[in-house]
N, C-alpha and C positions, 0 to 999 in steps of 0.2 A: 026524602032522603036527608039526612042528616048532614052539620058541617063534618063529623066525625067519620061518615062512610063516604063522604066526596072523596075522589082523586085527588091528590097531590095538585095542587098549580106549582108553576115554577114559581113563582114566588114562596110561596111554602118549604118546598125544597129548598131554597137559597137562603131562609132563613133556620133551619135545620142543618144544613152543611155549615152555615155560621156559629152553630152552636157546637160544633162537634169537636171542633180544635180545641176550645176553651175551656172543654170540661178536660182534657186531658194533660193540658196546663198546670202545671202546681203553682200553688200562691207563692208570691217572693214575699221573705221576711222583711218586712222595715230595715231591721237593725243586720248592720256590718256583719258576714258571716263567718263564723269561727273555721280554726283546720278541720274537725271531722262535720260540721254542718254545711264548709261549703263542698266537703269531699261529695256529702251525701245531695246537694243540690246540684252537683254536675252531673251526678248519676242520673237525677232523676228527670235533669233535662234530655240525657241524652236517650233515655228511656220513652219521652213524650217526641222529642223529634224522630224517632225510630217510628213510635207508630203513626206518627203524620206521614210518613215518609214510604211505609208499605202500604200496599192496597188493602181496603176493605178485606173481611172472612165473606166466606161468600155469601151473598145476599141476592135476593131474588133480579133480576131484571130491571131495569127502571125503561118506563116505556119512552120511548123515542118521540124526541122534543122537535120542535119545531126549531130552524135556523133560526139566531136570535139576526134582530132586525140592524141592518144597516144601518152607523153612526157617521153623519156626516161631519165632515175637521171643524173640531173646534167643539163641539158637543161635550158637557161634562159627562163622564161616564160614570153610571148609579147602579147599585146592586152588588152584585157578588163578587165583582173585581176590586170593586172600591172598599169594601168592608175587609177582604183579602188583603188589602193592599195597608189598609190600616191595624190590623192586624199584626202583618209582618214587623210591620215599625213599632209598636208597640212590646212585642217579642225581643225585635233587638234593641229596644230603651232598655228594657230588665233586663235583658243578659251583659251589655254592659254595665248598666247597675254592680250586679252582681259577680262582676270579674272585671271592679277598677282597683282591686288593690292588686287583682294577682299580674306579675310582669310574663313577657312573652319567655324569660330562661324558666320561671319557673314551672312556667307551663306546657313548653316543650321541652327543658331541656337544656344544656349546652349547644349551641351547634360546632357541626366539625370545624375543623380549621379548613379553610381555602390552601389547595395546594401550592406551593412557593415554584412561582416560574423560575425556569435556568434561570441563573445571572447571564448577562451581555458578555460573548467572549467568554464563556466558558470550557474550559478543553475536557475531552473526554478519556486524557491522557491521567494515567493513576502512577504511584510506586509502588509494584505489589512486590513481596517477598517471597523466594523460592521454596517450595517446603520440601520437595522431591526432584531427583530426579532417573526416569524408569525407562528404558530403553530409548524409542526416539521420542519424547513427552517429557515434558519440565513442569510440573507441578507447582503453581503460584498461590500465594495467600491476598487475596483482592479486599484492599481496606473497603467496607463499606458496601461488599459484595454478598449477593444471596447465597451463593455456592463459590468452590475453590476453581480455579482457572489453569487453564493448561494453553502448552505453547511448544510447536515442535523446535526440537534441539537445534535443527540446521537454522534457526535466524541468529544463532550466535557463532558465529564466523570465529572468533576467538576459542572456541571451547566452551563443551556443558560448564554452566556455573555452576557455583558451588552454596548449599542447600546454607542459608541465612543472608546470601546478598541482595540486595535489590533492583529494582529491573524496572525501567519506565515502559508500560505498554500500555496499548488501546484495547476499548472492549467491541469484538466487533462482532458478535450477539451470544445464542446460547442455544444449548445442546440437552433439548430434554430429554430425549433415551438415556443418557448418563450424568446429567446435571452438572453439568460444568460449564463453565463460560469460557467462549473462545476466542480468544490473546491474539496481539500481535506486536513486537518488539516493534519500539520506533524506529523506522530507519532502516529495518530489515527487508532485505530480500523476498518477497512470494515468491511461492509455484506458480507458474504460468505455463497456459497451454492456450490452444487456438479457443476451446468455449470458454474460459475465464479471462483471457489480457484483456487490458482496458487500455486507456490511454490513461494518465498518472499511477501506475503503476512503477513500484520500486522492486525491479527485476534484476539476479546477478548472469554477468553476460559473458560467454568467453571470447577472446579477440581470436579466429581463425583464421584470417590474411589481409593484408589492407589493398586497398583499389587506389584507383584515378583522385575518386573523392573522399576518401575516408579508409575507414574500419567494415569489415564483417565480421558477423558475430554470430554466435549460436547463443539461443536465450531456451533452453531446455527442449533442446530440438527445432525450434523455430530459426531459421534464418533471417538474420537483420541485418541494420546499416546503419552506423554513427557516422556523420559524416565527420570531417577533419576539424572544423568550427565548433563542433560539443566535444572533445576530448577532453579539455582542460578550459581551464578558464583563461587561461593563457596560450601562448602562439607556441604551437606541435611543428617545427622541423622535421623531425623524426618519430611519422608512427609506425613505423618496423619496432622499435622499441617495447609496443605495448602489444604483440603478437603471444599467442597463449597464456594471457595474462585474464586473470578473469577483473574484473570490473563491475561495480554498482551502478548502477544507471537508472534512467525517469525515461518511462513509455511515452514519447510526445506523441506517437502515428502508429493510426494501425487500421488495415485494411483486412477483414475477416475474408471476402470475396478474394483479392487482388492478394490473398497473402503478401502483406505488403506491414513489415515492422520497422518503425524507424525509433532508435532508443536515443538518450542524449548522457553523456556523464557531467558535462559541463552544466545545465538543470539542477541537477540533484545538488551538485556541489553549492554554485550559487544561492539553490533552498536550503540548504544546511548552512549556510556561510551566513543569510542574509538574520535566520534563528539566532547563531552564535553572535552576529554583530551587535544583537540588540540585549543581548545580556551581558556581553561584554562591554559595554558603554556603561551599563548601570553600574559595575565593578570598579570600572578607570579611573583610578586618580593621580593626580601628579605629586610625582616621588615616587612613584611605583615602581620596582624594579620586575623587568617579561622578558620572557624570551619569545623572541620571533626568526621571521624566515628571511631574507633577503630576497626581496622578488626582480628587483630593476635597480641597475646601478645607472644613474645621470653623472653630468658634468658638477653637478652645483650637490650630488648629495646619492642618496638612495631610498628604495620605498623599500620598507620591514612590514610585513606582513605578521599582528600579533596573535592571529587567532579568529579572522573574520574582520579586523580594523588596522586599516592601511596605516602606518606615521612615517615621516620622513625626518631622515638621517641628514642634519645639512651638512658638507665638508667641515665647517667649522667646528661640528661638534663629536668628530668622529676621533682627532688625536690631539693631545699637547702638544705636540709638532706640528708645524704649517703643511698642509697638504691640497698639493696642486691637483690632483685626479683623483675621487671617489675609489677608484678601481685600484687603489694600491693599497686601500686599507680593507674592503670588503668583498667578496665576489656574491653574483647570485644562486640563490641554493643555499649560501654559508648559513647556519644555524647561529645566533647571539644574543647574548644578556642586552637589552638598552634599560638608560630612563629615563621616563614620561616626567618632559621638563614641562608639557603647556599645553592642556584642552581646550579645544573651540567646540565646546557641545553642538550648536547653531549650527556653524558650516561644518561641523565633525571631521575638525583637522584635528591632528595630534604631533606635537612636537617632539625629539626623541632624541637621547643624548649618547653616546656611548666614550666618550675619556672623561667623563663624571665618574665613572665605576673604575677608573685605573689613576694611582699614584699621582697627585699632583707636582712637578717639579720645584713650584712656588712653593709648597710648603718648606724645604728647606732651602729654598734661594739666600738666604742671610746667614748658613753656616758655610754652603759651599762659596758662597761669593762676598764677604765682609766690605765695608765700603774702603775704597785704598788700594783692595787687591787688583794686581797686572794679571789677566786673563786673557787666555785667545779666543777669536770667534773669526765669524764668516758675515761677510757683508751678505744680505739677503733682497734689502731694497735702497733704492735710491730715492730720495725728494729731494724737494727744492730746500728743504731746513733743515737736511740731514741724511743720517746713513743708517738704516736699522742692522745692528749685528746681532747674529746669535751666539749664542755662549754653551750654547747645551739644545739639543730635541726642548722644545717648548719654554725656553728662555731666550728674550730676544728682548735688547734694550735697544735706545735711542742714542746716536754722536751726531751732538747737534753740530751744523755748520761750523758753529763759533770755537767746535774744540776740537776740527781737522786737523789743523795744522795750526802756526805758531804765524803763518803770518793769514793776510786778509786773505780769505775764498771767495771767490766769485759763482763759480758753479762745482757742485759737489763732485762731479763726476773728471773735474782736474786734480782730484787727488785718489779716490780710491773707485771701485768698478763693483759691481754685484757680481760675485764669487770668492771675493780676492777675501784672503785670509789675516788678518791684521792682529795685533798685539793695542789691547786697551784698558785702561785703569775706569774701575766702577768708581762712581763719585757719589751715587746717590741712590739708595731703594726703598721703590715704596710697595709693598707686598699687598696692600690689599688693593690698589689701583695696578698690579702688573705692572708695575713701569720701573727700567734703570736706566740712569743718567750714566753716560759712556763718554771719553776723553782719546782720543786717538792721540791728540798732542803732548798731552802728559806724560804717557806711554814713550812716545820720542823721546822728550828731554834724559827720560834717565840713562837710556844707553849711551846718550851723547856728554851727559856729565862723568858716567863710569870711564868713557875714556879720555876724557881728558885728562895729561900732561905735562908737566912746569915745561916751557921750552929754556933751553941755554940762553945764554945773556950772548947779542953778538954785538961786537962795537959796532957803533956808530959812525958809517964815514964821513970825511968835514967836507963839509959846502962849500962848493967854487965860489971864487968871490964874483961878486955881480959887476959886470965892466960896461951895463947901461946904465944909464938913468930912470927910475921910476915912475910911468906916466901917470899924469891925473892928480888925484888927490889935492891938499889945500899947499900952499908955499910960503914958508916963513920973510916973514920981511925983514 
């Protein structure tokens, strides 16, 4: 038998399987390859890994080999792995060869952009514009939206708006049987029933009696309970008051078993106040002139309420006039202009003025009161170095000790008292320091000069003669 009609050995075979990848190999060019030459060697690689890569056409059987033999660790391994193996690497030495000048965009492509996460603190609150509106359905224009968005009529309490205004709502999903996106006014009211209430829900509630502790309410058939402490954010005296009154309210409690609804208004309030507080800081500045609410009048002043930011009114800065009780110049409830004399960003105080915004009397002090002029006033205090008069609501000078009276003073209150009305000559003003010099003695003299009178000449009667002797003195010699 011949070596040509022998069987196959595995060796034979393994060197025949070595030969088979190589013939389907194309040669790499030496030289750098052009656009249509390296077009045409990508083809042609990927036409040679394709047929490595499917199976054999069919070919007869190969008969069934013997387990090849156990390599113990450490054994170099020889044969068809290792020739395989060098192979492979030789493969990927020319294919990088030949695709070290193309880069990966040009070979894939662009890649997409990576989607941009939310920013931090994002709100999902939009301004969208009304475009319609069609029975109970408000028709909005959603900047930045797939489709137009709709919102029922009842979250505006005030009335359907009117088709071009705008409207801060939330998106709170979408409606694909009619392609719309479904809205909801900030701030507004839901429908509520037993399978939708939640707890943070903003529900409107009518007041139907109050109890021991609170309010009852109907929340669209639901029976609830605010107690006395959520009504306001302030102290309820009287919640008879707010009986068939409807009211906006925050779901704090809800019991689906135990039907058990407890709502709060003072919540809600609070969470819309604490919103408004912080945009109205970013606003504030001083010299501002706002109108606020008078919430509490104290002894030393009152707290104005401008809008979510407490400031305080202090007595001295409520009148040109001296004023002994807060409560004579403002009450609470009162509506009024102040102005933001002085921000504490930090401890978020705010200082607040309101006879800045009315007439200053000092500005014409030097035409109504020239220096010289005899004026009336009212003593208002007493010190030890003087008497303060007023001369007018928010003009009040100083008589100092020394120009009481014409002779020495000891204590102020042996000539004149707080109340007492007196007659005083201005001597001196200084307008941008608020201060007049005041003379109560000066004021005396002249009435007392106006009436003096020449008296008559009356003789002189003569002196008894003297019938002692003068004691003492020096004696002539």
């Amino acid at each position: 038998m011949t070596e040509s009609e022998k069987p196959n050995s595995p060796a034979t075979e393994s060197r025949e399987a070595d030969k088979e990848p190589s013939s389907q190999i194309p040669q790499v060019q030496s030289e750098p390859p052009g656009g249509a030459a390296r077009e045409e060697i990508r083809q042609r690689y990927r036409q040679a890994w394709q047929a490595r890569s499917q199976p054999a056409a069919q070919s007869p059987p190969e008969p069934k080999l013997p387990p090849p033999p156990t390599l113990a660790p450490g054994e170099e391994v020889q044969g068809k792995v290792s020739r395989l193996r060098d192979l492979d690497a030789q493969i990927e030495r020319e294919f990088q060869e030949m695709m070290g000048g193309v880069s990966d965009q040009e070979l894939y492509g662009q890649p997409a952009p990576a989607p941009r996460p939310p920013a931090e603190g994002a709100s999902p609150r939009k301004i969208a514009k009304v475009v319609a509106v069609r029975g109970q359905d408000v028709f909005l224009d959603v900047p930045g939206g797939r489709a137009p968005g709709v919102l029922p009529v009842t979250q505006f309490s005030e009335g359907a708006p009117v088709p071009g205004s705008e409207v801060e709502v939330e998106i709170e999903g979408y409606d694909q049987s009619n392609g719309l996106l479904l809205l909801s006014r900030k701030g507004a009211a839901v429908h509520a029933n037993w399978s939708s209430v939640a707890t943070g829900m903003i529900v409107e509630a009518r007041v139907t009696a109050t109890n021991k502790g609170g309010l009852t309410v109907d929340v669209n058939g639901i029976r609830g309970f605010m107690p006395i402490s959520q009504i306001d954010l302030y102290r309820v005296d009287n919640p008879e008051q707010f009986v068939n009154q409807k009211l906006r309210c925050l779901i704090t409690e809800v019991s689906v078993e135990e039907r058990n609804l407890v709502v709060s208004r003072r919540a809600l309030e609070e969470k819309e106040r604490e919103e408004a507080r912080e945009k109205l800081w970013q606003e504030l500045a001083e010299g501002q002139t706002r109108e606020g609410i008078v919430r509490s009048v104290k002894d030393f002043g009152a707290f104005v309420d401008l809008g979510g930011v407490d400031g305080l009114l202090h007595v001295s800065e409520m009148s040109w006039a001296r004023v002994d009780k807060a409560e004579q110049v403002v009450q609470p409830g009162q509506k009024i202009k102040v102005l933001v004399l002085k921000l504490d960003r930090d401890k978020r105080k705010v200082s607040l003025g309101l006879k800045q915004l009315l007439p200053s009397p000092w500005d014409t002090v030097e035409l109504n009161y020239p220096e010289g002029t005899t004026a009336k006033g009212k003593i208002t205090r007493l010190m030890d170095f003087g008497a303060f008069v007023e001369l007018e609501p928010g003009i009040e000078g100083l008589a100092h000790i020394s120009e009481l009276a014409p002779q020495r003073v000891r204590r102020v209150s042996d000539i004149v008292q707080a109340g007492q009305e007196v007659q005083v000559v201005v001597l001196a003003i200084d307008r941008d320091q608020r201060r007049i010099s005041l003379s109560l003695k000066a004021a005396l003299a002249k009435p007392e000069e106006a009436q003096d009178e020449p008296e008559e000449d009356v003789p002189a009667r003569p002196s008894r003669p003297r019938t002692t002797p003068l004691r003492g003195g020096l004696g002539s010699d």
